[in-house]
N, C-alpha and C positions, 0 to 999 in steps of 0.2 A: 674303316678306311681301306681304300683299296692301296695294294702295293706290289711297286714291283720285285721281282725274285729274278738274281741271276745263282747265285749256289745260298745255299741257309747256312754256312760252318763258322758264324762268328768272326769279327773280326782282330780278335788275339793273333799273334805271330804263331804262339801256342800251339792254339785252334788248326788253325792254317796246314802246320807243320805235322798235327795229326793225322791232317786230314788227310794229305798226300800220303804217309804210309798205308791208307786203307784200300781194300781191294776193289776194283769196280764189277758192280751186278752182272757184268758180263762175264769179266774171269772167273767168277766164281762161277755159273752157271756153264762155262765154256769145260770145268773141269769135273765138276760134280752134277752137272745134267740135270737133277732136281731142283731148286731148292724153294725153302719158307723163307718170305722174309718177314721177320716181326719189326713194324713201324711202332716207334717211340716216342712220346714226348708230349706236349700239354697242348691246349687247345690254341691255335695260333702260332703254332710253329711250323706250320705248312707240309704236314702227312699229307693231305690229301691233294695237295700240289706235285709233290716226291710221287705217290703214287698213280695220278692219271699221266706224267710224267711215263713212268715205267710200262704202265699197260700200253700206253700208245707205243710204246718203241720196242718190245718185247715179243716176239710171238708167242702164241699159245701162254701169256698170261690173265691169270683173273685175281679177283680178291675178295674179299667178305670183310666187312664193316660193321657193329652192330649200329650203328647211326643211321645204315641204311632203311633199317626197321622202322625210321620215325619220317622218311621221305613218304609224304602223302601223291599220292596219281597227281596232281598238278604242279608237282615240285616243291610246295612248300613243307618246310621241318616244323614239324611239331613231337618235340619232348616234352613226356609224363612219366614221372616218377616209378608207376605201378607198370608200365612197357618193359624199365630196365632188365630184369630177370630175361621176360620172352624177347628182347634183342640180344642178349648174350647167344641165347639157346640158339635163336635162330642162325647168329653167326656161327658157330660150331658146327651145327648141320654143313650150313654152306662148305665149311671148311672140309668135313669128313667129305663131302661128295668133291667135292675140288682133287681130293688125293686121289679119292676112289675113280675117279677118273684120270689119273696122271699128268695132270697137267707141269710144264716145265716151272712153270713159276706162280708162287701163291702166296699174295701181300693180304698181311693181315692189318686192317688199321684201323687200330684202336691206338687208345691212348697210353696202355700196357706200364703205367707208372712205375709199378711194383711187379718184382720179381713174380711174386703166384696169380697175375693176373696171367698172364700168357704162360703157365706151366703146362695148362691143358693143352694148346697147340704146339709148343716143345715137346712133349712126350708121345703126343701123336704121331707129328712130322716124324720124330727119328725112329719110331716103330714101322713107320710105310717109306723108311729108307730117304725119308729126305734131309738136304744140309740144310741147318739152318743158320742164317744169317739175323744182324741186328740193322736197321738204317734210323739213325737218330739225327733230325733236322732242327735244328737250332734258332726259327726262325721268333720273334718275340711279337709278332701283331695282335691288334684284339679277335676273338673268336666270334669267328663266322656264326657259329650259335649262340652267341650274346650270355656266354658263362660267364660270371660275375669277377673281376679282375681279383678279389679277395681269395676265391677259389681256386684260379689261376694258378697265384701267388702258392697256396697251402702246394698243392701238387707236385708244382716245381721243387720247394724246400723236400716232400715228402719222395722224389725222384731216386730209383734206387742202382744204380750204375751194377751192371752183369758181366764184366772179362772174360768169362766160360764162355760169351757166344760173340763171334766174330762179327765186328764192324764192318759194313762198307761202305764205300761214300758215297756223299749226297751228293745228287746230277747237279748238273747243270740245268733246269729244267726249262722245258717251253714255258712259253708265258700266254697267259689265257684270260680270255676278260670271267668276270665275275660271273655273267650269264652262261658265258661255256659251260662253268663248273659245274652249273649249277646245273643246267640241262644233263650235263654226263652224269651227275650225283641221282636225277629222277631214272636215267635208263639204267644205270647200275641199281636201282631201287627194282625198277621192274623186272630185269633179268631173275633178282636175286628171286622175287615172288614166281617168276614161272620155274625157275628149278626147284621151288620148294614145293611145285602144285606139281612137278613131272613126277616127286616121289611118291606121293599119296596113288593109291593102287587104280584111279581111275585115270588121271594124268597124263600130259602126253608130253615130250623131251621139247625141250624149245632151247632155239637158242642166242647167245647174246646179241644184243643189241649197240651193244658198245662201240664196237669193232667200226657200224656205219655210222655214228655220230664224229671220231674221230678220220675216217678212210680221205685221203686227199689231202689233209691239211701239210703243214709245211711243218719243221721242226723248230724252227726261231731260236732267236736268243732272248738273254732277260737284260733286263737294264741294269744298272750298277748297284752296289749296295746301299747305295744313300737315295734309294729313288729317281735313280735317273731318269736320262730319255729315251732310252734303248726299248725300240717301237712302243714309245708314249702311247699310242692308238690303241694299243692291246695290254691294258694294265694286270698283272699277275693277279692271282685269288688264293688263300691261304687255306 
């Protein structure tokens, strides 16, 4: 089901109250110039909302996904079991050349449950001088890739909370129909294949395609937490 997204931060007073002491992606970049950000959280809780969110409004950011690994040339996701390993790998790459070329900001989003899943890009980033940050989206919809609600469930319960690496908060984010995503999710697929075919020694540099799928659009708002009507026309995607 489609839905709309005006922020993902729960609706506790709690929550709320957290939320505001955290620092926004700008300040932080505004002060520390580089940074990683490691995206958090379970299928359905709008990473990849938070994220084409940020790239759109960010200059000079990118990201690396191992998801993107299973976007097929015509947009559609197909996950196999026996891929996982070379989608990891693959993101890692991306991510090493993302550094290696200094980019100001570089979102990593996966689902990063567990502390040692993103140890590899922590130890990286702060070796090639970057801050890293944490941005963890609270949103509870069903997943876009039809992961089974059981598994969901396990993940969540198995979710390992980090204090060593700084929070920031989740945007306010544009809101986008389902097809947007879904197109921006195939050209961030392809981007990610022509930097990996620049490395191999015959190769030639290419570059994103991202940039004109978003160029022109408007920044919006999202509807309310309960699914409002704040531009009903363009329903959010998770």
């Amino acid at each position: 089901m489609l839905a709309q997204v005006k922020k993902t931060t729960g609706s506790a007073p709690a929550a709320a109250a957290a939320q505001d002491e955290k620092l926004s992606l700008e300040d932080v970049i505004a002060h520390h110039k580089r940074v990683v950000v490691l995206l958090r959280g379970v299928p359905g809780s709008h990473k990849s909302t938070v994220t084409a969110h940020f790239l759109k409004t960010l200059p000079d950011s990118v990201s690396c996904s191992a998801d993107h690994f299973f976007v097929k040339p015509n947009g559609d996701y197909e996950w196999y079991a026996k891929g996982l390993g070379k989608a990891h790998q693959t993101c890692r790459t991306l991510f090493e050349k993302h550094l290696s070329d200094k980019k100001t900001c570089v979102f990593v989003d996966n689902t990063n449950i567990k502390t040692v899943d993103y140890q590899y890009y922590l130890e990286l980033a702060k070796k090639n001088n970057y801050y890293v940050v944490q941005c963890v989206p609270n949103g509870q919809d069903d997943s876009i890739h039809d992961v089974p609600k059981e598994k969901i469930v396990d993940m969540r319960k198995n979710f390992q909370e980090d204090p060593a690496i700084p929070q920031i908060k989740v945007p306010e984010t544009q809101v986008y129909r389902k097809e947007e995503l879904e197109e921006f999710a195939k050209i961030e697929a392809q981007r990610d294949k022509e930097i990996l075919a620049s490395l191999q020694p015959t190769g030639a540099a290419s570059a994103s395609a991202s940039a004109h799928f978003f160029r022109g659009r408007g920044r919006g708002r999202g509807g309310n937490q309960h699914g409002g009507r704040g531009h009903h026309h363009r329903p959010a995607y998770k």
